[in-house]
C-alpha beads as a LAMMPS data file, in Angstrom:
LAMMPS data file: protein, C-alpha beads

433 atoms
432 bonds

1 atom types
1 bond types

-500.0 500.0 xlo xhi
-500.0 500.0 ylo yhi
-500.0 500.0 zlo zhi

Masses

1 110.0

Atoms # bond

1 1 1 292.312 217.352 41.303
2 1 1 294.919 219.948 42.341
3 1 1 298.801 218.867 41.830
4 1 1 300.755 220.957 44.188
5 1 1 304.024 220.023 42.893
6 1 1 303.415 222.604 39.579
7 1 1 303.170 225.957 40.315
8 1 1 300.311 226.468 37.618
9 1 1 298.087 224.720 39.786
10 1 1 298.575 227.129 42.076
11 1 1 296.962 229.552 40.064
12 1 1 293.415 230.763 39.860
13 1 1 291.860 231.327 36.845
14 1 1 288.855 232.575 35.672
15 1 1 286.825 229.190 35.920
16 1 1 288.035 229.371 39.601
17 1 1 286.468 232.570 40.040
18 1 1 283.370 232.121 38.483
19 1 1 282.689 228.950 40.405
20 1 1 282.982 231.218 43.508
21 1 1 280.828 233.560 41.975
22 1 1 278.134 231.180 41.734
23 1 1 278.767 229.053 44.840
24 1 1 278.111 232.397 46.630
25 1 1 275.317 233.503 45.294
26 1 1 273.742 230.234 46.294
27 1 1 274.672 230.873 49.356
28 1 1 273.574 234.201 49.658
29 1 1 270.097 233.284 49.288
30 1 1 270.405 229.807 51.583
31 1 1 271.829 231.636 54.349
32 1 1 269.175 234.572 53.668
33 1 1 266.189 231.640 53.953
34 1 1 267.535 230.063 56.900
35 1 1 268.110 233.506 58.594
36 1 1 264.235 234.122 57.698
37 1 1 263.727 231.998 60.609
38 1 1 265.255 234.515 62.991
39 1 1 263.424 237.060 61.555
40 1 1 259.930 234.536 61.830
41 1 1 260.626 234.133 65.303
42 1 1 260.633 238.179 65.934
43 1 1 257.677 238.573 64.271
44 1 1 255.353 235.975 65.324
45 1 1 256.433 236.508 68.896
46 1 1 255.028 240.161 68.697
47 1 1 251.511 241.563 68.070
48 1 1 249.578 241.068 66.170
49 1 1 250.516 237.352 65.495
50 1 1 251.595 236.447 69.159
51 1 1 251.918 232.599 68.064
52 1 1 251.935 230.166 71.134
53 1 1 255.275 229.189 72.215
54 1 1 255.040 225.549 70.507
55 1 1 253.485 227.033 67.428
56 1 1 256.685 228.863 66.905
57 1 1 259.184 226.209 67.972
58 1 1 257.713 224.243 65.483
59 1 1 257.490 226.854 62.706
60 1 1 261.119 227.141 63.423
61 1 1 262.382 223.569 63.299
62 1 1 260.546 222.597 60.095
63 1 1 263.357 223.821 57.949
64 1 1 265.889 221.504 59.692
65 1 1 264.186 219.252 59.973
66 1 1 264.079 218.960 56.511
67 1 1 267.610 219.987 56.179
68 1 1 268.301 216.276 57.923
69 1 1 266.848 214.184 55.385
70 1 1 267.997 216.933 52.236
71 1 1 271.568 216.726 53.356
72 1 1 271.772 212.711 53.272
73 1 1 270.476 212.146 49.876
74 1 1 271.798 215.110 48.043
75 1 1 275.210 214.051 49.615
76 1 1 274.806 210.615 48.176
77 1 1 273.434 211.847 44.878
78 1 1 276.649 214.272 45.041
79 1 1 279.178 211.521 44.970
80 1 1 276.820 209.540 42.739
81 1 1 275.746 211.884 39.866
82 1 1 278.328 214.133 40.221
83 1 1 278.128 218.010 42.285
84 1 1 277.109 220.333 39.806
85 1 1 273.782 218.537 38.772
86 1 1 272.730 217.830 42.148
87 1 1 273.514 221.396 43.364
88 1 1 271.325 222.545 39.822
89 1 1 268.365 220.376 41.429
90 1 1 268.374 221.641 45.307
91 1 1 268.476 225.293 43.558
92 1 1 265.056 224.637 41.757
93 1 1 263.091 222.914 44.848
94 1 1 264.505 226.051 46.968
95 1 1 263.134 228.427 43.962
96 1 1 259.739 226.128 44.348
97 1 1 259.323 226.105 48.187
98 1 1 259.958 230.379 48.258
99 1 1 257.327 230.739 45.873
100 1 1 255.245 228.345 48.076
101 1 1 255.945 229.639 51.493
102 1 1 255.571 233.477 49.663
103 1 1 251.793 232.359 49.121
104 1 1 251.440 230.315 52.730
105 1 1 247.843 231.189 53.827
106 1 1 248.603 230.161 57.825
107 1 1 251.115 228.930 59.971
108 1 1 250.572 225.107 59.703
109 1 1 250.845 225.455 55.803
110 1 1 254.272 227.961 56.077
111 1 1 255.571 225.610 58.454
112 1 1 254.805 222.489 55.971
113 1 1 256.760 224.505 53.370
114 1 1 259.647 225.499 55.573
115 1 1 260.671 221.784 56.084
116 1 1 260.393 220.993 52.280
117 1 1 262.780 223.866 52.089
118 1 1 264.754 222.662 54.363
119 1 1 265.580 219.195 52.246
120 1 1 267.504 221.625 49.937
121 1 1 268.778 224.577 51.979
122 1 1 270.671 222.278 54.111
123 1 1 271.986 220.773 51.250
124 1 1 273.549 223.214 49.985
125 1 1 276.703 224.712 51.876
126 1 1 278.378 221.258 52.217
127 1 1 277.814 220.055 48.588
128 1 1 279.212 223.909 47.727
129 1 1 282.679 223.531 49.967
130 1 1 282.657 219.836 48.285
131 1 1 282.753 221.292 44.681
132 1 1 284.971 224.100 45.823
133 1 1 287.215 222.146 47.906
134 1 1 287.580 219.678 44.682
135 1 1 288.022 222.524 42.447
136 1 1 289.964 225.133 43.997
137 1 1 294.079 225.062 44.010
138 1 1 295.360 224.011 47.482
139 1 1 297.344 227.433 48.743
140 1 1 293.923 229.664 48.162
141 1 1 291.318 226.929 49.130
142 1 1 290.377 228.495 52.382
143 1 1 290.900 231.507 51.631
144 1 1 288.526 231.975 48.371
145 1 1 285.981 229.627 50.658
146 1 1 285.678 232.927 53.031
147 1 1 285.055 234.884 50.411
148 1 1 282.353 232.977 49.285
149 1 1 281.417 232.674 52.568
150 1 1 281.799 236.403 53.245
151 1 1 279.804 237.321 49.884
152 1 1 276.781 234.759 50.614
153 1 1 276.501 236.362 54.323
154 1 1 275.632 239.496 53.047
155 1 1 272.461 237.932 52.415
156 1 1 270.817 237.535 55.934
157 1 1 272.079 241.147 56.334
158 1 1 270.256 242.448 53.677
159 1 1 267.197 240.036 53.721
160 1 1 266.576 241.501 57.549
161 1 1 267.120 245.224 56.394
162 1 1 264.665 244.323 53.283
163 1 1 262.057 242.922 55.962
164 1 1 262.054 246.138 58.500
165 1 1 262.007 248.309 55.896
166 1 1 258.945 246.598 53.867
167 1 1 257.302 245.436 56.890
168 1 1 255.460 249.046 57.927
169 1 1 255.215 249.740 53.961
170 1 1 253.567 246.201 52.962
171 1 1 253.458 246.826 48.804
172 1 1 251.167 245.129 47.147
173 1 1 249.766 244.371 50.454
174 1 1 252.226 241.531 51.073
175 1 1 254.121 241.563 54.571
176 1 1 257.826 242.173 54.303
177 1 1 258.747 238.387 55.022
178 1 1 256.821 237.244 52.232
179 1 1 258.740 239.231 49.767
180 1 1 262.037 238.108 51.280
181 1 1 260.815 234.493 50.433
182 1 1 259.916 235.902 47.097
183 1 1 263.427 237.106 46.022
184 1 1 265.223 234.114 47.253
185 1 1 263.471 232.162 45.019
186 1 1 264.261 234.253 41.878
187 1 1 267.810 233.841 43.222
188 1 1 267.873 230.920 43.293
189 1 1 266.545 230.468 39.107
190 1 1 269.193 232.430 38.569
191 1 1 271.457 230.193 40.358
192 1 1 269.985 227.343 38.742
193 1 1 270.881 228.580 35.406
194 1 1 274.400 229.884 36.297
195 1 1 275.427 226.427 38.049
196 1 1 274.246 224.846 34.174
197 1 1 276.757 226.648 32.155
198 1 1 279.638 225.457 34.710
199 1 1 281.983 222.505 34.419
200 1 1 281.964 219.276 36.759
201 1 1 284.894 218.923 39.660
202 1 1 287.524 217.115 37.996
203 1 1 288.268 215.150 41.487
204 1 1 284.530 213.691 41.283
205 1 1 285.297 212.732 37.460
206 1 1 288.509 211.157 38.124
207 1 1 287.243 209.066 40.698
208 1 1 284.057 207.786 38.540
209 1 1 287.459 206.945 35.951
210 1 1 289.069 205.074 38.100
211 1 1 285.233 203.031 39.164
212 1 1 284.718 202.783 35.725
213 1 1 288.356 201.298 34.987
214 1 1 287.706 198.866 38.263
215 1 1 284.548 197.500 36.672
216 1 1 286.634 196.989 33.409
217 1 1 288.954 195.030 34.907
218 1 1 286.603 193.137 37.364
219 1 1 284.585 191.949 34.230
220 1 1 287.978 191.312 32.197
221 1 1 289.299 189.384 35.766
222 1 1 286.329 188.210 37.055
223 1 1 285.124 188.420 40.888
224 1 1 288.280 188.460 43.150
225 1 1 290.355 189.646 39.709
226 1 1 293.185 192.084 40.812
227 1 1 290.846 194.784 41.535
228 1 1 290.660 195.578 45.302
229 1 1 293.844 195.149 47.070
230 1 1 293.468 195.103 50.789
231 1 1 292.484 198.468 52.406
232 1 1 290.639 199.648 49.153
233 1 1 287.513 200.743 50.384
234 1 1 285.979 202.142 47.300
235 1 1 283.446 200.387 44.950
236 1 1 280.016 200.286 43.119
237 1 1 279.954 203.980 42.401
238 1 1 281.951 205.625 44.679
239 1 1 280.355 203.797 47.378
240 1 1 282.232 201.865 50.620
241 1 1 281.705 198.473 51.439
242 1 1 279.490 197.766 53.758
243 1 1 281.065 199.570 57.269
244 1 1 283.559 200.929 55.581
245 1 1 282.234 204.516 55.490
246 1 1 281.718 204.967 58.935
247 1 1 285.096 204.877 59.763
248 1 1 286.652 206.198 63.152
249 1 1 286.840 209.603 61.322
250 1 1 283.359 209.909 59.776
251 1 1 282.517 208.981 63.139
252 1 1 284.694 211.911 64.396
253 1 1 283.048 214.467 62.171
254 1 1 279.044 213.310 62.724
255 1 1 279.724 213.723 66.677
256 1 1 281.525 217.138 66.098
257 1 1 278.998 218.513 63.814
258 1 1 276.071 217.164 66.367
259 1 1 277.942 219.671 68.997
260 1 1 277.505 222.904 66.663
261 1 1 273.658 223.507 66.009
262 1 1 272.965 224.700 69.329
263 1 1 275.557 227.574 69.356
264 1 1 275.915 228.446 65.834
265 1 1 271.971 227.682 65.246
266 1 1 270.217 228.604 68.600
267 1 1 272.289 232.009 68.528
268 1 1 271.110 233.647 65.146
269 1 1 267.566 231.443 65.523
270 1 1 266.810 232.868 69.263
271 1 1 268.402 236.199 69.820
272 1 1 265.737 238.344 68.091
273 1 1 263.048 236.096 70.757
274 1 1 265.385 237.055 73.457
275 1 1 265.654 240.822 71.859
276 1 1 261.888 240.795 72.614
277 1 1 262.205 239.099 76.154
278 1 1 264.205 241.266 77.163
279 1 1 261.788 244.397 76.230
280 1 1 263.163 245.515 73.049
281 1 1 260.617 246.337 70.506
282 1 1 259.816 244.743 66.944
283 1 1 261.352 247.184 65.169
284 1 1 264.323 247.542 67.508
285 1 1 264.889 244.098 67.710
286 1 1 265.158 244.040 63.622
287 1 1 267.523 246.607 63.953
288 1 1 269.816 245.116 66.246
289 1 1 269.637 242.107 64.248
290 1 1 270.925 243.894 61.605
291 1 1 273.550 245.348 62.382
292 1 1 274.186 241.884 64.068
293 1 1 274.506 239.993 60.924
294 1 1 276.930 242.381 59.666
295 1 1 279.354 240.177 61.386
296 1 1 279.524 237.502 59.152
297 1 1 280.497 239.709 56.598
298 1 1 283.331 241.106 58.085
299 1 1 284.878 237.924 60.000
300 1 1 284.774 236.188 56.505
301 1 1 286.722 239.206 54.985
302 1 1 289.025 239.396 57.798
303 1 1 289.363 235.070 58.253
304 1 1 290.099 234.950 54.576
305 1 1 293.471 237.087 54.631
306 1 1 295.065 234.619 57.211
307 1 1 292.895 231.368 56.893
308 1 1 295.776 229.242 54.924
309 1 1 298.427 230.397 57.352
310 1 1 296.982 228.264 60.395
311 1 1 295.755 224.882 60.777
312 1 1 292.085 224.196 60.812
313 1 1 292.042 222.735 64.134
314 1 1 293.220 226.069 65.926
315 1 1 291.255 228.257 64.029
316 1 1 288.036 226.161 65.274
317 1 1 288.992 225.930 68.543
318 1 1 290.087 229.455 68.784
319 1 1 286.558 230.625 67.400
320 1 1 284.441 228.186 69.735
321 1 1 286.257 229.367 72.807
322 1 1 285.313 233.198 71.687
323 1 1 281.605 231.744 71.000
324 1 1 281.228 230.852 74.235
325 1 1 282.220 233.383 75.924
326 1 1 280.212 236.001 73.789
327 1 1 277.395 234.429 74.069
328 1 1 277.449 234.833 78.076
329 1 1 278.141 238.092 77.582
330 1 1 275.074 238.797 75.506
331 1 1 272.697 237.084 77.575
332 1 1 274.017 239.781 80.260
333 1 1 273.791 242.650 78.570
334 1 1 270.929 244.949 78.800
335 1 1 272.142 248.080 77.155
336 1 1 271.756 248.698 73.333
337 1 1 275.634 249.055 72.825
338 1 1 276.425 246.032 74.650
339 1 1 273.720 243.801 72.607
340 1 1 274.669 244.982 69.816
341 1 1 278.732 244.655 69.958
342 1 1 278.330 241.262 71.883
343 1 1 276.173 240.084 68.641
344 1 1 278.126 241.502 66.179
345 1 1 281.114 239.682 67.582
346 1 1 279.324 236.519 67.953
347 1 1 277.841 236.241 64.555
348 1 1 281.280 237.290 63.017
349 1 1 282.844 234.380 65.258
350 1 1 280.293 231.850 63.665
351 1 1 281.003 233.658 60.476
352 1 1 285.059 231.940 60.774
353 1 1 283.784 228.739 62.167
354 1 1 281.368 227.012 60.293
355 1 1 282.955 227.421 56.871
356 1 1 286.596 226.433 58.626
357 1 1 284.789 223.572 59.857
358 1 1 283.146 222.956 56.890
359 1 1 286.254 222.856 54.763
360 1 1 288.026 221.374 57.700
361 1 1 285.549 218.099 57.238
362 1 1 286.045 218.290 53.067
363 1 1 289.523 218.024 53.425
364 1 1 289.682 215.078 55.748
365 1 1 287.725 212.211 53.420
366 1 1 288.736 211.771 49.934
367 1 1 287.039 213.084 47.083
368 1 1 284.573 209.444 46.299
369 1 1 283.089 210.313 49.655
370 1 1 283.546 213.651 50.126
371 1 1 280.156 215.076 49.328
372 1 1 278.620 212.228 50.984
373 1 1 280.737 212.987 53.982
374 1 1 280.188 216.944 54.007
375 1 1 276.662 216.598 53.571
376 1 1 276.283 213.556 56.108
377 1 1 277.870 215.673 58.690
378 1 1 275.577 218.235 57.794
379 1 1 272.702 216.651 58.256
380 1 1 273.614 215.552 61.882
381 1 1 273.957 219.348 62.602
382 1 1 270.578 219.443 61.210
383 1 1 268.976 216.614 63.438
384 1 1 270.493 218.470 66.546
385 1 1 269.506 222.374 64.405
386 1 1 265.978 220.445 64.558
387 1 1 266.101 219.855 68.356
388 1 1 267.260 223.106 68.977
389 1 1 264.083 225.671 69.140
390 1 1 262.231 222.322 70.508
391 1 1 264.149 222.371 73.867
392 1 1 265.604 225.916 73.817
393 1 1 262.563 228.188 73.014
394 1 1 260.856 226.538 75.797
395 1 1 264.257 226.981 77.953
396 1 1 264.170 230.757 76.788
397 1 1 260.345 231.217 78.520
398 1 1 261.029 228.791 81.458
399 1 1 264.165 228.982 82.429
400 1 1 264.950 232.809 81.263
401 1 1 268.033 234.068 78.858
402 1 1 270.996 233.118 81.181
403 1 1 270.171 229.833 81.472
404 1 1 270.429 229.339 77.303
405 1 1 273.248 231.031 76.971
406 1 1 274.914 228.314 79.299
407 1 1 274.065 225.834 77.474
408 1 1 275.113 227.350 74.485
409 1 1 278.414 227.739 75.901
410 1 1 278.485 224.149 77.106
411 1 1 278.191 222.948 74.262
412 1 1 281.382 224.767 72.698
413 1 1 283.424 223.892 74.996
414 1 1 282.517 219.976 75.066
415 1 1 283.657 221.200 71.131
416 1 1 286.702 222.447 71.501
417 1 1 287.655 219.711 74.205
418 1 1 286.722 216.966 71.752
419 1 1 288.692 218.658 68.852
420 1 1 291.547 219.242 70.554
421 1 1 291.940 216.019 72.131
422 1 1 290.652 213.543 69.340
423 1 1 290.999 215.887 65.430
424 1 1 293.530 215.955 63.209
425 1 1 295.562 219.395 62.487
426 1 1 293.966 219.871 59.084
427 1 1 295.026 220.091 55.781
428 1 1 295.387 224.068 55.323
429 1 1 297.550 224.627 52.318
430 1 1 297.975 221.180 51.437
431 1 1 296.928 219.009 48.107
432 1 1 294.002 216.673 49.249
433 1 1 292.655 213.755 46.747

Bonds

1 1 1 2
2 1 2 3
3 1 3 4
4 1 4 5
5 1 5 6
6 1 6 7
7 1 7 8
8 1 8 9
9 1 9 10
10 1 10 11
11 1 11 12
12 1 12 13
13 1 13 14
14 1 14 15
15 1 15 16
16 1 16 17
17 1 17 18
18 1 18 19
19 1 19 20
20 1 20 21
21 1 21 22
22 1 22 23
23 1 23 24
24 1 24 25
25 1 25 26
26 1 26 27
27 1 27 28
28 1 28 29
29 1 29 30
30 1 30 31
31 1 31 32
32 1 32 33
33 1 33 34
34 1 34 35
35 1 35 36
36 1 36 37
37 1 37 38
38 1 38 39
39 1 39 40
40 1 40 41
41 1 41 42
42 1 42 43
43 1 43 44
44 1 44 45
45 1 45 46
46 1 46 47
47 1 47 48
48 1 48 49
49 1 49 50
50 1 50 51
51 1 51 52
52 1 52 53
53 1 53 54
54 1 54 55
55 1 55 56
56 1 56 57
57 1 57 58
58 1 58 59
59 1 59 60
60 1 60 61
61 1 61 62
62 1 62 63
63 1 63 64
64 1 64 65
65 1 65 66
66 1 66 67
67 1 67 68
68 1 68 69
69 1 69 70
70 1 70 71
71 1 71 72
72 1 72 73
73 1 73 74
74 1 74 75
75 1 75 76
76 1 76 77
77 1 77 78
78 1 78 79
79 1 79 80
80 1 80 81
81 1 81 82
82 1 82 83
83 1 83 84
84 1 84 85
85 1 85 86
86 1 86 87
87 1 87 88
88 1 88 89
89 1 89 90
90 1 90 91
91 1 91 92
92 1 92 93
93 1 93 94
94 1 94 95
95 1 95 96
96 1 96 97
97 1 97 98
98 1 98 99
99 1 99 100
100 1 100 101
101 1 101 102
102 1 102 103
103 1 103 104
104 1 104 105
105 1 105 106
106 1 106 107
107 1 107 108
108 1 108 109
109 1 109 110
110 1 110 111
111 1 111 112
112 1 112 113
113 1 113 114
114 1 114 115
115 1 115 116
116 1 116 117
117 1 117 118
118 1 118 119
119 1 119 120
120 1 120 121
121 1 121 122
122 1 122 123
123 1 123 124
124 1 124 125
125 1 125 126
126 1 126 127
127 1 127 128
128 1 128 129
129 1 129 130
130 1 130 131
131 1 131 132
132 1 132 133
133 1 133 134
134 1 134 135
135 1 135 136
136 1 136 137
137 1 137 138
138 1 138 139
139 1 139 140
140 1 140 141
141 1 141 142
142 1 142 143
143 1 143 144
144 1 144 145
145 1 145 146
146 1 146 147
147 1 147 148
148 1 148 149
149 1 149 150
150 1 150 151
151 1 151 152
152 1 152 153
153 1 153 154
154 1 154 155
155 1 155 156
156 1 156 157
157 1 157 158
158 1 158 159
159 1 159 160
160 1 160 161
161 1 161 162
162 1 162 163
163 1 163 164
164 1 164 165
165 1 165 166
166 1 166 167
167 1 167 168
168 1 168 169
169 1 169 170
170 1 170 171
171 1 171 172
172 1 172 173
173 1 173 174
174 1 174 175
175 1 175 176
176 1 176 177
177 1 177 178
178 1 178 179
179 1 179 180
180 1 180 181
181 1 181 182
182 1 182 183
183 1 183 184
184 1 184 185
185 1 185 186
186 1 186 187
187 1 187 188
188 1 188 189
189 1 189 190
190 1 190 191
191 1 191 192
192 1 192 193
193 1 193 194
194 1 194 195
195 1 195 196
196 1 196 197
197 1 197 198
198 1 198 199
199 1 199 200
200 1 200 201
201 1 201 202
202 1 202 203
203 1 203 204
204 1 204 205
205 1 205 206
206 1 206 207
207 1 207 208
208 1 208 209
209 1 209 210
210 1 210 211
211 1 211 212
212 1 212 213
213 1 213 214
214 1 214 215
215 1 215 216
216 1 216 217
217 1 217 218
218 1 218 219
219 1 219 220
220 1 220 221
221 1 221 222
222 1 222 223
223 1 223 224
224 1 224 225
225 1 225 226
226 1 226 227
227 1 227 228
228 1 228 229
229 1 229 230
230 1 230 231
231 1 231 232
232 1 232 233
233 1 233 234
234 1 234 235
235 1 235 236
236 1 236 237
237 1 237 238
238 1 238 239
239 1 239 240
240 1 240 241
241 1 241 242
242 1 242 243
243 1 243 244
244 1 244 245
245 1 245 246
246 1 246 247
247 1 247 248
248 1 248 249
249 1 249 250
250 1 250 251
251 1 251 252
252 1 252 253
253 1 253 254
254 1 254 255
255 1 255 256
256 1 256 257
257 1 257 258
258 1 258 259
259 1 259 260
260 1 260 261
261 1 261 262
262 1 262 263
263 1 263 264
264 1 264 265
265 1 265 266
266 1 266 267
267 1 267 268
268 1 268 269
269 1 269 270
270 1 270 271
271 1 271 272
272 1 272 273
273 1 273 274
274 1 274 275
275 1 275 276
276 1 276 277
277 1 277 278
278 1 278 279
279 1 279 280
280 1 280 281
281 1 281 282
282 1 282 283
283 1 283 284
284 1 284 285
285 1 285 286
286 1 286 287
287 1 287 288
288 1 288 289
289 1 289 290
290 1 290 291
291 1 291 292
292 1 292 293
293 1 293 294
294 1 294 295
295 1 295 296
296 1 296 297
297 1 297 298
298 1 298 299
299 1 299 300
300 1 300 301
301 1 301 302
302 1 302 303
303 1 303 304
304 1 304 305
305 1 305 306
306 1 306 307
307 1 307 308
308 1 308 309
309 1 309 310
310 1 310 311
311 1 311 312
312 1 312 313
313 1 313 314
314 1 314 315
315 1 315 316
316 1 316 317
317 1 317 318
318 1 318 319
319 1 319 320
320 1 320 321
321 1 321 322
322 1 322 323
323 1 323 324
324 1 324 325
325 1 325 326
326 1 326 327
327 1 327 328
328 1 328 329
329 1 329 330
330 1 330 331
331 1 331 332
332 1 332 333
333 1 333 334
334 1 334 335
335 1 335 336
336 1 336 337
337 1 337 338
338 1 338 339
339 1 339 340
340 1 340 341
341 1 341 342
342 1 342 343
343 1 343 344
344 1 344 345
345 1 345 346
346 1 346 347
347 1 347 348
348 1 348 349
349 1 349 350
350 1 350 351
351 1 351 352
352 1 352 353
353 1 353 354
354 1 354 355
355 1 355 356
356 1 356 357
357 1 357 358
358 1 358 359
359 1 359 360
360 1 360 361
361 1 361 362
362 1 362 363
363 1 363 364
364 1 364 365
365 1 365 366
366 1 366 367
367 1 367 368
368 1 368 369
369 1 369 370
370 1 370 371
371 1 371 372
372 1 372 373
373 1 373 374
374 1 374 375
375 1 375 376
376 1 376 377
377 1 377 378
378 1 378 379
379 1 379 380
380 1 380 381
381 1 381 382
382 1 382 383
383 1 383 384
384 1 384 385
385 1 385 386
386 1 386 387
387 1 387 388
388 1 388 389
389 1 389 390
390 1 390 391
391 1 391 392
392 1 392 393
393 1 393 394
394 1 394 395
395 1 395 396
396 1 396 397
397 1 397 398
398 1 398 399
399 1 399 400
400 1 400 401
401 1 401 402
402 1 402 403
403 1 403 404
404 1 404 405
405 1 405 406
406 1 406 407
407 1 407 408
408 1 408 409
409 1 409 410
410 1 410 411
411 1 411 412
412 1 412 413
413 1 413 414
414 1 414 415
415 1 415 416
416 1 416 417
417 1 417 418
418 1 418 419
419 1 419 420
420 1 420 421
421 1 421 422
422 1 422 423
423 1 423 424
424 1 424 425
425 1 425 426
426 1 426 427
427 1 427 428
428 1 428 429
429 1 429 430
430 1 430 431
431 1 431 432
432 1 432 433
């Protein structure tokens, strides 16, 4: 746990840096597997795959729909056995399901595989901003989280180059996505091996201490001993008593993180579908996708020079107006320039707000729940990321690209309404427990 009353603390030191290191390269190859989706949903919507339309919604909500049950008991495991262990585990099932979905002989079976990888891929990011939030000294904690987050979004970038480039070429006559899946999951042994050789968060091991001293005393006091004063919410493990996690603002975060999936998902999921709708061809459409994703990379660059300097809350409301209104303008625009820029700028806004938001939800709980927390939160975004190509692929096809883009932008705003009027400023710059 960071002391921000000595200026040492303040300090990063190599341990600091090779945490990063790691936590990115994790996420380099989770962002690069859920971005396969986008590239999926180009490819099977063009010959010679063609997919029916619920074929391919399906195909593309496997993974979350994983990602919902992944993110609820890796958070628990998290604040139970500790961050580094349970991020160690989800690294080696994502390694497993590559080589799996790699080898997937049809549809049915890749989309079977996609939502076992999706119990670890959504995983993931929280449990990463829990250890790094825990870890990392208070004045640079946002700032070296958009570097990680800027590192592990080069991955989509290059994963979607990788794909148009193999996918004429076929070596080995494999198609290009299938040796995207297959160097995500040597990735991700790497990362496996990397997360072994580093330490535990000292904020999860002081707050097993203190459990462990609580049990002491209970069995030295007996039941109703003075153990938990009124208001202490913490017991058995780290765990609340019964209601006493889903306080007013667990509650707060869960509805918040419901409202994101269908902006920050539906955009990188669909726009390669509506690339295609809209006449572009395969290849095109991989291209603009591209350059697209080169967003992330720079918004995380440019976020983490100024993300300490202003609170969390403006920074996500700030992004989610810009969202919105890029995403309009996208679903307008018919000429290459225009679909391009528009994307760039909307993937580079996502690029700020999810890990703002992220960090902006690790920061509000203390550290006994905060993986569960993160990763709870995180798995509502993944029961609404689930819903997502369900209702808005057959939107796209019925209803046409305007109408999605709508209620994309709905759906920010309700956001930023919801923030403004009910969140908290943040705790940018500040110590947290």
């Amino acid at each position: 746990m960071t002391n921000s009353t000595e200026p040492e603390s303040q300090k990063l030191r190599p341990i600091h840096l090779a945490s990063v290191g790691a936590c990115a390269l994790g996420l380099w190859f989770d962002l690069a597997e859920f971005a396969l989706g986008n590239i999926l949903s180009a490819v099977f919507s063009a010959p010679p795959h063609n997919v029916a339309p619920h074929e391919l919604s399906t195909l593309l909500s496997a993974v979350y729909l994983g990602a919902i049950a992944g993110a609820f008991v890796a958070g628990w495991a998290g604040d139970r056995f500790g961050r580094r262990p349970t991020i160690v585990v989800l690294m080696v099932w994502i390694a497993f399901t590559s080589a799996l979905a790699a080898a997937s002989p049809n549809i049915a079976f890749l989309t079977a595989v996609r939502a076992l990888s999706g119990l670890a891929l959504g995983a993931y990011p929280p449990l990463m901003a829990a250890y790094l939030t825990d870890i990392l000294p208070p004045a640079r904690r946002g700032a070296m989280l958009m570097i990680t987050v800027a590192l592990g979004a080069t991955g989509p970038l290059v994963l979607t180059f990788l794909v148009r480039w193999l996918t004429p070429v076929a070596p080995l006559g494999l198609d290009g996505w299938r040796w995207a899946f297959v160097l995500c999951g040597v990735l991700a042994v790497l990362g496996a091996l990397i997360f072994l050789r580093l330490p535990e968060s000292r904020a999860w091991l002081a707050s097993r201490a203190r459990h462990q001293d609580s049990n002491l005393s209970e069995e030295e006091n007996g039941p109703g001993g003075d153990v938990a004063q009124p208001g202490d919410t913490t017991s058995n493990s780290g765990q609340l008593s019964e209601g006493g996690f889903l306080d007013a603002r667990i509650r707060f975060l869960l509805f918040l993180y419901f409202l994101t999936p269908w902006s920050t998902i539906g955009f990188p999921l669909l726009s390669g579908a509506v690339l295609i709708k809209k006449g572009v061809s395969l290849s095109e459409s991989l291209l603009y996708v591209g350059v697209s994703s080169i967003g992330p990379v720079v918004g995380a660059i440019l976020a983490g020079l100024v993300v300490d300097r202003f609170e969390r809350r403006s920074v996500l409301a700030f992004t989610g107006f810009a969202m919105a209104l890029l995403g309009v303008l996208f679903g307008l625009a018919q000429e290459a320039v225009w679909l391009m820029a528009t994307g760039f700028l909307v993937n580079l806004s996502i690029a700020i707000f999810l890990p703002v938001l992220v960090v902006y939800a690790a920061e509000s709980v203390p550290a006994a729940k905060r993986a569960r927390a993160t990763a709870w939160s995180w798995g509502v975004r993944g029961f609404g990321a689930t819903l997502v190509p369900l209702l808005m692929v057959p939107l796209l096809h019925g209803y046409g690209v305007t109408a999605l883009f709508m209620v994309m932008a709905s759906t920010l705003m309700l956001f930023v309404a919801f923030l403004l009027r009910y969140g908290p400023a943040g705790a940018a710059g500040r110590a947290v427990d």
